[in-house]
C-alpha positions as CSV (number, residue, x, y, z in Angstrom):
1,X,-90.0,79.6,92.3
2,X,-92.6,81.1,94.9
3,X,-91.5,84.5,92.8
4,X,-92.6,83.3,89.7
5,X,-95.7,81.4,91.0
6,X,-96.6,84.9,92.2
7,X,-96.2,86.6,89.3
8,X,-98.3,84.1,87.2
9,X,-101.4,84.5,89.9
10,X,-100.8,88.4,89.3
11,X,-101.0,88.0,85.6
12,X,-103.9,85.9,85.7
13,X,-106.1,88.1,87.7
14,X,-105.6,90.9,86.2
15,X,-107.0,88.8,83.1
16,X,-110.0,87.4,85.3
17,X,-110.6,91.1,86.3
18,X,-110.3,93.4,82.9
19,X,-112.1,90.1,81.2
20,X,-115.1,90.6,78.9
21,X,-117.3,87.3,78.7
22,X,-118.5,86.4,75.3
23,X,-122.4,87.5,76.6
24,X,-121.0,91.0,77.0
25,X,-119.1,91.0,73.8
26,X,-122.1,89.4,71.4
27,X,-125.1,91.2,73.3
28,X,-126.4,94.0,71.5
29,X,-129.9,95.3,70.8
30,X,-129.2,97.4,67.8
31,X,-130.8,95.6,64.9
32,X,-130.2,98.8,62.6
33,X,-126.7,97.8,61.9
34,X,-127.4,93.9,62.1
35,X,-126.5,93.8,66.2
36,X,-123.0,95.4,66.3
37,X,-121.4,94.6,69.2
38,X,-120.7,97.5,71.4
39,X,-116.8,96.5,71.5
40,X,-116.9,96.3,67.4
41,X,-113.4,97.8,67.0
42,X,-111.9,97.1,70.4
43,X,-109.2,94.6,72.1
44,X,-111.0,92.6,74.5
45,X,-109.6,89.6,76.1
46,X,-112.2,86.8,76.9
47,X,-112.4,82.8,77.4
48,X,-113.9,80.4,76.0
49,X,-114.6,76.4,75.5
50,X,-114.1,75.3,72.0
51,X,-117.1,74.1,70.3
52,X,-116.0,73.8,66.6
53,X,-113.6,74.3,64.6
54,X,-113.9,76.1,61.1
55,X,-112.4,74.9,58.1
56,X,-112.7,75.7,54.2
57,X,-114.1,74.0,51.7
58,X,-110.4,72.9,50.9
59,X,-110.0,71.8,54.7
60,X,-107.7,74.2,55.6
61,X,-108.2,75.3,59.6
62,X,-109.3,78.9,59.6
63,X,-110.7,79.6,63.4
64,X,-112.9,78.7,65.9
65,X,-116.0,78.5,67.9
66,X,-116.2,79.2,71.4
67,X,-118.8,79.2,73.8
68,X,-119.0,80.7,77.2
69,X,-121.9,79.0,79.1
70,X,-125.2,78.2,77.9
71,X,-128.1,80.5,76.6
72,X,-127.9,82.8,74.1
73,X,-125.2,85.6,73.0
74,X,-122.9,83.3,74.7
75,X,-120.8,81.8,71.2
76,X,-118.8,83.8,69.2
77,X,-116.6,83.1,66.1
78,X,-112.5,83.4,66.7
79,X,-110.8,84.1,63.5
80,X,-107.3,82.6,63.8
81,X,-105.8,84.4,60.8
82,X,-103.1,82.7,59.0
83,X,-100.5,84.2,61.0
84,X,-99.7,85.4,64.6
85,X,-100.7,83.9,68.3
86,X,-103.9,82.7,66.5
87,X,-102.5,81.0,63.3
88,X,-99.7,79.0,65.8
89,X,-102.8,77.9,68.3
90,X,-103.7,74.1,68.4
91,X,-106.7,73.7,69.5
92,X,-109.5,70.9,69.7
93,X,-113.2,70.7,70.6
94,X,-113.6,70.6,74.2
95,X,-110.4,73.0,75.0
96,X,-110.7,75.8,77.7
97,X,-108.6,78.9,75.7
98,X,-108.5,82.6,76.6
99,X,-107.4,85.1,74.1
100,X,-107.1,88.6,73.4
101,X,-108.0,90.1,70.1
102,X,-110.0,92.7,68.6
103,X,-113.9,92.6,67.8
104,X,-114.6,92.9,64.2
105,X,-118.0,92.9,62.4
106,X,-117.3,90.8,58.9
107,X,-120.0,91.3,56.8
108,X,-122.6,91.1,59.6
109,X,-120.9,88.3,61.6
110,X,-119.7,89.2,65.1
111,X,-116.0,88.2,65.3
112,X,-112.8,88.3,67.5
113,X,-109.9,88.6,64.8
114,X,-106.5,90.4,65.1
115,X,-105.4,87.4,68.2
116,X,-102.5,89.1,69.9
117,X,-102.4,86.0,72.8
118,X,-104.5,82.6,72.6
119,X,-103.6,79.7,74.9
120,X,-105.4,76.6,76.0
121,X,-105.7,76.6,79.8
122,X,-107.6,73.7,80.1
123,X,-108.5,70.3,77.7
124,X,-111.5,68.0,77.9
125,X,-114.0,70.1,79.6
126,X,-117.5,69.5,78.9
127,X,-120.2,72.4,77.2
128,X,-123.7,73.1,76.8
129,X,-125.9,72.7,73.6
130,X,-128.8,74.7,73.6
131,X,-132.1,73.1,71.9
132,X,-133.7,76.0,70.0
133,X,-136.9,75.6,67.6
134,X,-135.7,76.8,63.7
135,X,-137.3,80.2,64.5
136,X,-135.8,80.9,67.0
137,X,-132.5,79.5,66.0
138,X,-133.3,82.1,62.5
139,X,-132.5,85.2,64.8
140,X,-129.0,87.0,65.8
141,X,-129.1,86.0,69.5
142,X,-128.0,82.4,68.7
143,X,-125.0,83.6,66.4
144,X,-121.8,81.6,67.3
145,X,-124.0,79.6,69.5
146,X,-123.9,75.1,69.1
147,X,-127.5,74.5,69.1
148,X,-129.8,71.6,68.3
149,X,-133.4,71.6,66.4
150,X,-135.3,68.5,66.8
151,X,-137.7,66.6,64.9
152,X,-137.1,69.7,61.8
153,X,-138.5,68.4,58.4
154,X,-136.2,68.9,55.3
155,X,-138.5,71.0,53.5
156,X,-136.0,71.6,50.8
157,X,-133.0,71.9,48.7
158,X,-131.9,75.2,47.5
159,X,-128.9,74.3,46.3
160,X,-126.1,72.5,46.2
161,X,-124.9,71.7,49.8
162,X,-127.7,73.8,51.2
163,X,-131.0,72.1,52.9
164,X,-134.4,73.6,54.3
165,X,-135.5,72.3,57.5
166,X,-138.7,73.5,59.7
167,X,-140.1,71.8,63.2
168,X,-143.4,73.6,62.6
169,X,-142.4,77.1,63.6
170,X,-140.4,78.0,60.8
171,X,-137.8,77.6,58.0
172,X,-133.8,77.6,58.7
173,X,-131.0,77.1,56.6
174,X,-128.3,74.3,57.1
175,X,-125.3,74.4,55.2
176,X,-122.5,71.7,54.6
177,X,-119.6,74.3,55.7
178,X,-118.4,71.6,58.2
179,X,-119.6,68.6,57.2
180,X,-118.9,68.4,53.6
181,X,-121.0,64.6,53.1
182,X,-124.2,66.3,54.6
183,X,-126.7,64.6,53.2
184,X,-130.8,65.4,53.9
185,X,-133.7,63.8,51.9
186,X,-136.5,65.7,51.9
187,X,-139.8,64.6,54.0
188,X,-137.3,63.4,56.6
189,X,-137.6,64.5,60.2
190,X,-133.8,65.5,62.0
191,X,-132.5,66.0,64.6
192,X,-129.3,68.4,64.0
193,X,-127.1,70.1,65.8
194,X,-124.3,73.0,64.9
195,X,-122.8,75.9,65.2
196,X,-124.8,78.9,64.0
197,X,-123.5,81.6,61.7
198,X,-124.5,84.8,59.5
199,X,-124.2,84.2,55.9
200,X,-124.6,87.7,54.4
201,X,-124.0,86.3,50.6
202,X,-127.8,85.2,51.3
203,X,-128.9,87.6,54.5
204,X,-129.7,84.5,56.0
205,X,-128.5,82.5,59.5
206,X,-127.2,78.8,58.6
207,X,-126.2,76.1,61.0
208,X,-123.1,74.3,60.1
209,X,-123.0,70.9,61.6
210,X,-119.6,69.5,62.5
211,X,-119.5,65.7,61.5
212,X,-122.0,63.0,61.0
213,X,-122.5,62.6,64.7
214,X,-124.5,65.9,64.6
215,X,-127.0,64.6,62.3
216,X,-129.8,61.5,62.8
217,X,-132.8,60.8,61.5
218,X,-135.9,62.5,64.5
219,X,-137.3,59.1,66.3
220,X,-141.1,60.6,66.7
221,X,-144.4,59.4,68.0
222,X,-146.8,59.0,64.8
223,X,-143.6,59.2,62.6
224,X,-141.3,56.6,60.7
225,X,-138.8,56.9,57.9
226,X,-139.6,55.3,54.7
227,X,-137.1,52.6,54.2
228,X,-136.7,54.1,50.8
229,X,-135.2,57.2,52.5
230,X,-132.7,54.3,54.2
231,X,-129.4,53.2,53.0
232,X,-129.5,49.4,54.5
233,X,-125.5,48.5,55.2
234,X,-124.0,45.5,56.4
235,X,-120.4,45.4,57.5
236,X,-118.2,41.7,57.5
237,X,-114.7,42.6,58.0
238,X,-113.9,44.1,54.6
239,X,-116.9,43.6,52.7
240,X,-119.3,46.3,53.1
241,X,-122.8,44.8,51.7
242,X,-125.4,47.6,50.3
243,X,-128.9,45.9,50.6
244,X,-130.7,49.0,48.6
245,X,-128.7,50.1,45.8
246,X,-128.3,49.1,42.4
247,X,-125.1,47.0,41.0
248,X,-122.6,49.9,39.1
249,X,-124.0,52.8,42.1
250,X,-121.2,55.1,42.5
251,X,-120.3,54.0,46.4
252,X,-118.5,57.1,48.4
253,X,-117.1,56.6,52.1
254,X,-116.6,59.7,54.1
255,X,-115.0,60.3,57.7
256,X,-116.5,61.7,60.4
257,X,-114.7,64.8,59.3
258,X,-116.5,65.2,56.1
259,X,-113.3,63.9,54.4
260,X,-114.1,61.1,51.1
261,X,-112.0,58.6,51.9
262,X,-112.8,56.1,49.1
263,X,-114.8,55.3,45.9
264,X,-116.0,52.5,44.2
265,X,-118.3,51.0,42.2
266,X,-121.3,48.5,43.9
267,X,-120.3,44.9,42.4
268,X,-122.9,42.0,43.3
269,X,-124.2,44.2,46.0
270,X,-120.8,44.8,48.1
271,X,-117.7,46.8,47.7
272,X,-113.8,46.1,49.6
273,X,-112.7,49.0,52.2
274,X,-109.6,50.2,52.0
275,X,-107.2,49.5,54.7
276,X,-109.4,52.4,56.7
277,X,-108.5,53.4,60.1
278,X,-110.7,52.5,63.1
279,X,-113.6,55.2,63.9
280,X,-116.9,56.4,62.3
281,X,-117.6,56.3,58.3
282,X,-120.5,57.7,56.3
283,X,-121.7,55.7,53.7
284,X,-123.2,57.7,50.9
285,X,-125.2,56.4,47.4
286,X,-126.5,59.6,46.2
287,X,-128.6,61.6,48.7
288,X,-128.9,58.2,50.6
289,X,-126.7,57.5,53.4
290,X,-125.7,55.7,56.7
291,X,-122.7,55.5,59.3
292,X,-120.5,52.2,59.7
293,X,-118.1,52.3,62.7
294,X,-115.0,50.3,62.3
């Protein structure tokens, strides 16, 4: 037994030792070839806490975020793969993991890919989100990083799934990768946090939020939403009651996931749930929308 203890600390010190932190993999100051990381190509072995977890538009898990303390160059993308130590990983927001795997640059997105080993070491542990103004969060330093912008007006709607927001210093892109019922009304102040990425279809950074948790409407000095911009819910065991929209409204539910859970059609102002399992709903009519917790 005191063999095998031995060995373990042996093995795990010569991983603490030969180590790269995510800093030293994601700094880099060469903007010619969009901030290569000076590993690109190279097995590294590093650690991490899990900030998000990446899934297609289908749902299906792809990789991971992971942070390694606060400030930027510290987040970096994990690209599980869909087979290997990676693929086989279970692994939730708040989980300490270490991993070895090779540095990749994807289309101008620092990643780790290629995961020879990936375990969880530790579950629960706590992480930093840095608050960053939408200029600054627009720039490769915060890449892989969980941020938040405050107060950031929706200045637009690009397109589908895709929303302009600005806190005075300048425009940044959100996207719904994450969080497929985003919803953001123009003229509306947020406050939104994510995980920021490169999206090189549009040579732009994005921030993906991760659930409807990461979203709320900015509470401002000098500012108020219009109720208009409000979707007034109430909730009396399982008759939801929608104060602002009109009979025959197309009523969608969503999980915190970004999951539609149900349909249906607004009748004399309310609509049944489904038998829905307790936790947080989004309740969407058009581009207006609120959270119910059951």
């Amino acid at each position: 037994m005191k063999k095998a203890l031995l060995t373990f600390a042996l093995i795990f010190m010569c991983f603490v030792m030969f180590a790269q932190t995510v800093y030293q993999i994601q700094y880099s100051t060469d903007a010619v070839g969009k901030y290569p990381s000076a590993y690109n190509g190279q097995v590294v072995s590093t650690n991490g806490t899990v900030v998000a977890i990446y899934t297609t538009t289908a749902g299906v898990r792809s990789g991971f975020y992971i942070q390694g303390g606060k400030g930027a160059w510290n987040g970096i993308y994990v690209y599980a793969g869909t087979t290997g130590a990676g693929a086989s990983l279970t692994c939730i927001v708040g989980d300490s993991v270490s991993l070895t795997g090779t540095v990749s640059e994807y289309n101008g997105l620092t990643e780790i890919t290629t995961i020879t080993a990936c375990s969880v070491i530790a579950s629960g542990k706590s992480y930093f989100i840095n608050n960053v103004t939408t200029n600054d969060a627009n720039t490769e330093p915060w890449e892989g990083c969980l941020i938040s912008v405050k107060s950031a007006n929706c200045v637009a709607l690009p397109s589908a799934g895709t929303f302009t927001v600005n806190d005075g210093s300048g425009d940044f892109a959100i996207y719904k990768q994450l969080y497929q019922a985003l919803a953001l009304t123009t003229g509306v102040k947020y406050d939104i946090t994510g995980v920021t990425t490169w999206y090189n279809g549009g040579s732009i950074y994005e921030l993906y939020p991760r659930n409807a948790a990461d979203v709320s409407v900015s509470v401002t000095a000098g500012f108020s939403t219009p109720k208009s911009d409000i979707l007034s819910v109430s909730l009396a065991g399982k008759t939801l009651s929608v104060n602002n929209a009109a009979n025959g409204s197309t009523i969608e539910i969503y999980s915190a996931l970004g999951s539609k859970v149900q349909s249906a059609q607004l009748s004399n102002g309310a609509i049944q749930l489904n038998n829905l399992s307790r936790g947080l709903y989004i309740v969407r009519v058009g581009k207006l929308s609120s959270k119910i917790m059951l």
